[in-house]
TIFI-537754 format. One record per residue (C-alpha): residue number from 0; x, y, z. Coordinates in nm, 4 decimals, padded with zeros to 6 digits. Layout:
N
(atom NUM,(X,Y,Z))
...
***
This chain:
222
(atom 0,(26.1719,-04.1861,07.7347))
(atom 1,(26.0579,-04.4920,07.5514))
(atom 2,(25.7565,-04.4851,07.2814))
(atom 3,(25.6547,-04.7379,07.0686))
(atom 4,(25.6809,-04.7870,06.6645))
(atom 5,(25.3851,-04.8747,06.5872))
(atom 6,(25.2745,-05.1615,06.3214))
(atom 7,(25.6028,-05.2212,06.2882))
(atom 8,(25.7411,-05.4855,06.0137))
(atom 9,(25.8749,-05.8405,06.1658))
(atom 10,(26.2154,-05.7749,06.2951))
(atom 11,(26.2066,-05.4012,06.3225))
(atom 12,(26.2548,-05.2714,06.6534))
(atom 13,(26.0039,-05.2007,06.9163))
(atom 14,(26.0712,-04.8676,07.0563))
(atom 15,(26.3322,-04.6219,07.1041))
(atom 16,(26.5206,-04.4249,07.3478))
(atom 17,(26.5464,-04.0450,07.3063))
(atom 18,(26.7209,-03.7934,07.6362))
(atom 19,(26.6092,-03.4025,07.6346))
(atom 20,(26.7397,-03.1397,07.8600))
(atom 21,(26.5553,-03.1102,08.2054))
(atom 22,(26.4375,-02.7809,08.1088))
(atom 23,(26.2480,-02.9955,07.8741))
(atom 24,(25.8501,-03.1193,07.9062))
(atom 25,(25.6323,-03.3771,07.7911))
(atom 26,(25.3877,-03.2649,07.5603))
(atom 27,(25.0016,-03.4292,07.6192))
(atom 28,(24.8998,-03.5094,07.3541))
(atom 29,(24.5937,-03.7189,07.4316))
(atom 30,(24.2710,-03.4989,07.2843))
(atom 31,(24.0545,-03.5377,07.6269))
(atom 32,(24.3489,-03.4488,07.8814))
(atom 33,(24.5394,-03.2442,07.6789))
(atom 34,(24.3734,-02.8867,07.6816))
(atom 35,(24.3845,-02.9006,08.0978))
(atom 36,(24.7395,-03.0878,08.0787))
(atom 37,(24.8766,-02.7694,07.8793))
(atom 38,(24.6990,-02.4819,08.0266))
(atom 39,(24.8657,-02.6196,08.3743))
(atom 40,(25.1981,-02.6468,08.1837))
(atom 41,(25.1829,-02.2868,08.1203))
(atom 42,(25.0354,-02.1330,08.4080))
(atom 43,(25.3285,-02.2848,08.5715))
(atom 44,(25.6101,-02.1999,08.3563))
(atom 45,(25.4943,-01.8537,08.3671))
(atom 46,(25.4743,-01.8005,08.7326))
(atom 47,(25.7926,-01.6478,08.7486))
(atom 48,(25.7437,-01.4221,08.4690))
(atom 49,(25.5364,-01.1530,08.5981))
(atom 50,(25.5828,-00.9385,08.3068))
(atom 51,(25.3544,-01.1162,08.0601))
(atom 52,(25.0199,-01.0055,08.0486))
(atom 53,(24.7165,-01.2245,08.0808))
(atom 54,(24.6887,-01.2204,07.6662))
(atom 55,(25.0679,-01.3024,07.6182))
(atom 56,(25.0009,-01.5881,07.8609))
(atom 57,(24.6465,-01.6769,07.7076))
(atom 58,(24.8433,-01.6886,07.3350))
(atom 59,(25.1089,-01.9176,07.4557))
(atom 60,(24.8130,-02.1644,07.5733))
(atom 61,(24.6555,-02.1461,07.2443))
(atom 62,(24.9498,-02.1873,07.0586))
(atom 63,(25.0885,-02.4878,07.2324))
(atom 64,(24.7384,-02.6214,07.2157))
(atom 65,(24.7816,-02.5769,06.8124))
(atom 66,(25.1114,-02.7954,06.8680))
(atom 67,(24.9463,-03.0787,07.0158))
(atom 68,(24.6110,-03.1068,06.7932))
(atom 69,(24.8308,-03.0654,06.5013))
(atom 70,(25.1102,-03.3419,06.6432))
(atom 71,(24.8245,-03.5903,06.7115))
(atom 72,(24.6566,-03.5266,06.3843))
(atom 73,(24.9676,-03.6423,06.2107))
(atom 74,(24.9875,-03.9653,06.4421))
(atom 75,(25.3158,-03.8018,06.6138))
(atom 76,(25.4645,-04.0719,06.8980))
(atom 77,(25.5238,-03.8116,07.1214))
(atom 78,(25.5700,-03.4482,07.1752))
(atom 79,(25.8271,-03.2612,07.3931))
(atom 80,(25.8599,-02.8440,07.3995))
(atom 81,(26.0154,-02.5589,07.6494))
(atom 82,(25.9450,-02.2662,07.7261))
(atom 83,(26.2009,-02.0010,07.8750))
(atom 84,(26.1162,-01.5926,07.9572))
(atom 85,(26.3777,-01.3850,07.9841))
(atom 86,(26.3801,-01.0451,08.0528))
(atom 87,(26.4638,-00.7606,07.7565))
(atom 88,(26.4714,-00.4103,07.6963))
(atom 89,(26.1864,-00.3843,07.5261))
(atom 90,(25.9868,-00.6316,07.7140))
(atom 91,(25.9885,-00.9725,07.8119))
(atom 92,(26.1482,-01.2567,07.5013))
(atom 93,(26.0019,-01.5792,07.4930))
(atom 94,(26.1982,-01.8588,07.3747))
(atom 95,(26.0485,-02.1674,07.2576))
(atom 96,(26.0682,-02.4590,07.0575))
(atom 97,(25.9304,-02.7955,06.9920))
(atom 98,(26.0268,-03.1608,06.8520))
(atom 99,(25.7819,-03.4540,06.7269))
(atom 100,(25.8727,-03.7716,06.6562))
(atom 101,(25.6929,-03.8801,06.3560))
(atom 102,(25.6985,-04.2039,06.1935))
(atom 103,(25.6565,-04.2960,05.8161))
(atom 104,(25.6135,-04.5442,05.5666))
(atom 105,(25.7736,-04.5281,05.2263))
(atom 106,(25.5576,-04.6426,04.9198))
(atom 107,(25.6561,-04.9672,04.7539))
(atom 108,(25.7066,-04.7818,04.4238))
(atom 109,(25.9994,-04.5597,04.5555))
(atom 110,(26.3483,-04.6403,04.7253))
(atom 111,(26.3692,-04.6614,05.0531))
(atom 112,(26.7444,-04.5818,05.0459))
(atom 113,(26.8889,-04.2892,05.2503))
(atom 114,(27.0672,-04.1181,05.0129))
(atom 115,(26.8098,-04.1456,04.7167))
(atom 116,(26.5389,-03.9484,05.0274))
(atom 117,(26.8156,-03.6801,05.0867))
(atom 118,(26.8713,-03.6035,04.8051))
(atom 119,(26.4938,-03.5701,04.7045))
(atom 120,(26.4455,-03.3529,05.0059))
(atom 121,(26.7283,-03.1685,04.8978))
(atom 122,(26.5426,-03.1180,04.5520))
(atom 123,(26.2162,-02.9911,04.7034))
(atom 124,(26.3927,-02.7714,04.9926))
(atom 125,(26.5655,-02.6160,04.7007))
(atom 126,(26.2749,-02.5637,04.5012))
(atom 127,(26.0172,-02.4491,04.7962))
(atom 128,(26.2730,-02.1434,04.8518))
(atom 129,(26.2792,-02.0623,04.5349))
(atom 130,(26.1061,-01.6747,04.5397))
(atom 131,(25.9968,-01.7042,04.8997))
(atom 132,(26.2776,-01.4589,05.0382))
(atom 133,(26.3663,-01.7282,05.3025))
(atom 134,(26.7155,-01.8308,05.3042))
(atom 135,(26.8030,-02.1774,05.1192))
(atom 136,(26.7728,-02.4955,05.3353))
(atom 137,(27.0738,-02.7408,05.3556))
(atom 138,(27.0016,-03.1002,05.3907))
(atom 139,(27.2877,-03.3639,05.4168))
(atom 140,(27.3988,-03.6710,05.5449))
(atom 141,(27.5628,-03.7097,05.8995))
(atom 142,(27.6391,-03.9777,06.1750))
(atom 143,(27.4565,-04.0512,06.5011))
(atom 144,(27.6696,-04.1731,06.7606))
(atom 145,(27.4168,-04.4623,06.8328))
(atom 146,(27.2032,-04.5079,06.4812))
(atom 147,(27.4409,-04.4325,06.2443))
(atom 148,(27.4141,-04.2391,05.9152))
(atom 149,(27.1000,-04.0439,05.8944))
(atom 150,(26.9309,-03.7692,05.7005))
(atom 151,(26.9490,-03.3975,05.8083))
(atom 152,(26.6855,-03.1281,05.7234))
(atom 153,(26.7701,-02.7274,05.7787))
(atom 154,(26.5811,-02.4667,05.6695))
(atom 155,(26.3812,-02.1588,05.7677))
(atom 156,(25.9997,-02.1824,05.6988))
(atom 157,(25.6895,-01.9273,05.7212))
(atom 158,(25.4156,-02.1083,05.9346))
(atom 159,(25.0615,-02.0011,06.0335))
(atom 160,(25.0453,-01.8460,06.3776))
(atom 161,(24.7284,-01.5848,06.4396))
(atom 162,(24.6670,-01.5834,06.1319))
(atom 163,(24.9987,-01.4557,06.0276))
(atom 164,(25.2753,-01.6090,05.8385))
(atom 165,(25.5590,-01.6397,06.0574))
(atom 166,(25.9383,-01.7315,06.0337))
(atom 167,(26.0458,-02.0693,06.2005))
(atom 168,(26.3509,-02.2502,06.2285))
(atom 169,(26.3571,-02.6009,06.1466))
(atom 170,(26.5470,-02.9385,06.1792))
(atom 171,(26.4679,-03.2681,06.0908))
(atom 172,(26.6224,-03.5762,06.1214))
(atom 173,(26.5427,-03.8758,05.8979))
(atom 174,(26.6499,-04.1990,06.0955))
(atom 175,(26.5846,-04.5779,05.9051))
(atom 176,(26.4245,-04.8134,06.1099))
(atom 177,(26.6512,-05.1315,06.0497))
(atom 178,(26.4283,-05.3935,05.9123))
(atom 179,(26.1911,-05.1891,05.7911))
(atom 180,(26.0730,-04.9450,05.4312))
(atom 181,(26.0310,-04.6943,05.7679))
(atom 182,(26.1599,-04.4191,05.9150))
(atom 183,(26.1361,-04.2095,06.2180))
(atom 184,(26.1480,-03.8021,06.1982))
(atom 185,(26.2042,-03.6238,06.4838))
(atom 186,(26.1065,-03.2703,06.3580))
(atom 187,(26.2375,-02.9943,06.5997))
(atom 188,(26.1700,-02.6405,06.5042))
(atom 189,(26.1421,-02.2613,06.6913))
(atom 190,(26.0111,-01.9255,06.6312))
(atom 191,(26.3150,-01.7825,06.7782))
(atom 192,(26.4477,-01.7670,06.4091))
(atom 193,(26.7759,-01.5162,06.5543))
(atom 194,(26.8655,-01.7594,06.7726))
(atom 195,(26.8366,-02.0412,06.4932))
(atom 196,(27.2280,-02.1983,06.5299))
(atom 197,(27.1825,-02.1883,06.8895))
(atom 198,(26.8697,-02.4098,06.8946))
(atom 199,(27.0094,-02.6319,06.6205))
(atom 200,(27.2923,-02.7503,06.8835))
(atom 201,(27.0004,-02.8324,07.1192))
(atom 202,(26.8444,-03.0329,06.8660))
(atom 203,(27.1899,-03.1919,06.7446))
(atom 204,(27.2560,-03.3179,07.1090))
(atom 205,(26.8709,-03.4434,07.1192))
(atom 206,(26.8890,-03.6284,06.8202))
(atom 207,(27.2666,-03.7912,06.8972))
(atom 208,(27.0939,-03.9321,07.2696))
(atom 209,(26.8314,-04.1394,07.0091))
(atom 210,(26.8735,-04.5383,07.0124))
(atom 211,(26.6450,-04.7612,06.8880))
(atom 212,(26.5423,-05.0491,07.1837))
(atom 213,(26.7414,-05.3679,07.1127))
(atom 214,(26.9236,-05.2938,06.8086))
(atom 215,(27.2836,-05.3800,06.8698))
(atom 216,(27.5832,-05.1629,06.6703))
(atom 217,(27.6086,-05.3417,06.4366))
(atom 218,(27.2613,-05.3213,06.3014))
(atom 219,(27.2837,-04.9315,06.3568))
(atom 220,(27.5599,-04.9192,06.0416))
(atom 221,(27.8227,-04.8771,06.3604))
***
């Protein structure tokens, strides 16, 4: 799937490349198709899950709805999800997870340089846990096979959902855009918080498939 960067700098790339597993599905995120686009989504994916009632189906519209207004509030380039029933003991267990790719700008009056953002964001993860009973986050620096060195955000966060504060998992991945004071974030995250290192590896192997469109190795830091 290819999306542009938009108002990109002279010389920074056009677009990039990013794979998901086929279990995987486009997100709408276009205000006057979307609400139709995901109800359809839905209804189909839960077609062979009898076992949810019509409210259990009805929250997982609304909820993926949320996704989409928020993503397209915040500018997001695109928006991918799944969503996977299963059936349990006590009921049916609904995995599900998202990832946005989000681009930003950093100001002229701070550094633009990888490790001075991680270690920032390692700063503020550290201090946003502080007292909040979540585990710490991590954040660190690790290789793409086809960017290069990039920024890695972990952590478990309380989000609104119904009104309640609930547990997600989260992963983020801070990739430069050569030529550019930008970057791209492509912010994956679940509710499925014990089943958190499982969904990281599905977001590890989504992030290692990204490639910027006409950037050669060399300009990737390989």
């Amino acid at each position: 799937m290819t999306q542009p960067v938009t108002e990109r700098p002279a010389g920074a790339p056009a677009g990039y490349k990013l794979r998901f597993p086929g279990t995987w599905w486009h997100l709408d995120l276009d205000p006057n198709t979307r609400d139709a686009s995901i109800r359809r989504k839905i209804e189909s994916q839960v077609k062979s899950a009898p076992q949810l009632s019509r409210e259990q189906v009805d929250d997982l519209i609304r909820s993926t709805r949320r996704t989409a207004r928020d993503a397209h509030a915040q500018g997001a380039l695109q928006a991918s999800g799944m969503l996977r029933i299963l059936s349990a003991g006590n009921g049916p267990l609904v995995l599900s997870a998202t990832a946005l790719v989000l681009r930003v700008s950093v100001p002229e009056e701070q550094s633009e340089d990888l490790a001075d953002l991680v270690v920032a964001a390692g700063l503020q993860v550290g201090a946003d846990s502080e007292g909040s009973g979540l585990p710490p986050g991590e954040v660190e620096l690790v290789d793409l096979p086809l960017v290069g060195s990039v920024g890695r955000i972990t952590r478990i966060e309380e989000v609104e959902l119904k009104g309640q504060r609930t547990p997600t998992a989260m992963r983020h991945t801070l990739i430069p855009v050569p030529n550019s004071r930008d970057y791209l974030v492509l912010a994956c995250s679940t509710p499925n918080v014990h089943l958190a290192e499982q969904f990281y590896e599905v977001f590890d192997a989504i992030a290692a498939s990204f490639h910027f469109d006409g950037v050669d190795d060399e300009e990737n830091g390989k």
